[in-house]
C-alpha positions, 0 to 999 in steps of 0.5 A: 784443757789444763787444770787451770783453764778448766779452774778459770771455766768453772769460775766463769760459768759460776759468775754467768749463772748469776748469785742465787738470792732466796727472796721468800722472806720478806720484812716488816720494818720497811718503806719506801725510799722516797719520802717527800715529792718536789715541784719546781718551775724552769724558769726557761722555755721547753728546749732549754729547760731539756737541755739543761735538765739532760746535759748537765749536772742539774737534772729531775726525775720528770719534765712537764713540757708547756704547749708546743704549737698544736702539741698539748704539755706532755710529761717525760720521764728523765732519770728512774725513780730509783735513782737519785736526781739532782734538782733540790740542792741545799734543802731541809723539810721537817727535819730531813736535810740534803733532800735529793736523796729521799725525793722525787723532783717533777720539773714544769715547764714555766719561765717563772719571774720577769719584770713587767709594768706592775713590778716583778710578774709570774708566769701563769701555768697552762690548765691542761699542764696541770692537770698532767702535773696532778695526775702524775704526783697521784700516781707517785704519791701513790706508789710511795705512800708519801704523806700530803704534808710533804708535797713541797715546792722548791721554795718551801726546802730552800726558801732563802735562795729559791721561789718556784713554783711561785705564787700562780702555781695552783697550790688550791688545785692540789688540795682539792685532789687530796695530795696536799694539807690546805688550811681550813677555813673553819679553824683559821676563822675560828683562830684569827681573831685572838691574833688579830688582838694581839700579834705573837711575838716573831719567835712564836712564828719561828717556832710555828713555821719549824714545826710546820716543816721549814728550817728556820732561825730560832733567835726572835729577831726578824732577819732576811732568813725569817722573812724568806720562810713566812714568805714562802709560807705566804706564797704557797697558802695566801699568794695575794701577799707575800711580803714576808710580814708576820700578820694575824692571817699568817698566824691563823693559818699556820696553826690550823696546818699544824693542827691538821698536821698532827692529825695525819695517821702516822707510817707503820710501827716497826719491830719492837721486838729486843732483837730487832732493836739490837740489829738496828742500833 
């Protein structure tokens, strides 16, 4: 064999043993990627919304069928939760932007919206769907440590453009299993009367629904964009009414999730030490 088979061999037999990496260190400053954990409906029926979320550009890290015949809801894994899924677009929640890359997407399977003889009618959600769909988020939220303040719904990171998981979606249901804020009851009785004698002005509800987490105008001027937040807002916490009007209860209710807020124990402190700080900067 030449000197230079032999050069070429010894390379290869180098990339084959694979790079040695000494993992016996292991830093404090760190969490996960995923930050915040988003539902969806399909607005589609089980095979389209497979196709759809499978074979094209659009796509989410779980799909919660509906029942299939005698088939109960089933929960299918579609892309790694390491990687990235595409199923937020445009979107922002309490600060962060272009969400895809700090979340995990679980779609389920709803046709969301039809017209019915009442107007625009949602789609209920089936029981045992749910109870997938809570047990699913449990396990994600417990591996990634991701706090209940950013279990959203698509219509909470886009509100002027998306409505899922819509006003039937058991919001109430997911409190109760202790992975997302619910407004108590207590505190919004204690605080809806002082609004009820004299409403804030809209620039208070922009401010109050920008630190609840939206990405909201801060002119004071009642636009299309305001409204589509406090109409989300309304959606996830009071789906009786969500016309987008500010109101006492709507007051009441987001300062007692900003309160409780607040009160959420915040993610490890990283070094603080001067060398740290330098290698971050």
């Amino acid at each position: 064999m030449t000197t230079a088979l032999l050069v070429v061999a010894a390379l290869l037999g180098g990339c084959a043993t694979g790079l040695k990496i000494d993992t016996s260190h292991t830093a404090v400053g760190q969490d996960s990627r995923v930050q915040h954990l988003v539902l969806h409906f399909t607005a589609e029926d089980f095979p389209r919304s497979l196709k759809i979320l499978t074979q094209g550009t659009v796509s989410s890290h779980y799909l919660v069928s509906d029942r299939q015949g005698d088939n109960a809801p089933k929960i299918y894994r579609l892309v790694d939760e390491s990687r990235r899924a595409y199923h937020a677009g445009v979107s922002s929640w309490k600060g962060a932007s272009s969400l895809n890359a700090s979340s995990i997407g679980i779609e389920i399977v709803n046709r969301g919206p039809s017209k019915g003889p009442n107007g625009v009618e949602f789609e209920d959600f089936d029981d045992e769907q749910i109870d997938l769909v809570i047990e699913l988020c449990r396990q994600i939220i417990k591996e990634h440590a991701i706090r209940p303040d950013r279990v959203v719904g698509h219509s909470d990171i886009a509100p002027t453009r998306k409505n899922d998981p819509g006003p039937k979606f058991p919001w109430k249901r997911f409190a109760d299993a202790g992975l997302i804020l619910w407004p108590d009851a207590a505190l919004v009785a204690q605080k809806r009367p002082t609004y009820e004698q004299k409403l804030p002005e809209v620039k208070w509800f922009q401010e109050r629904m920008q630190t609840h987490g939206f990405l909201v105008p801060q002119h004071g001027e009642l636009d299309r964009a305001t409204r589509d937040v406090i109409a989300a807002f309304q959606m996830k916490y009071r789906p009786a009414r969500y016309d987008g009007e500010p109101d006492a209860e709507t007051a009441a209710l987001v300062d007692a999730l900003i309160v409780q807020a607040a009160k959420l124990v915040a993610p490890p402190a990283r070094l603080a030490t001067s060398g740290a700080e330098a290698m971050r900067k």
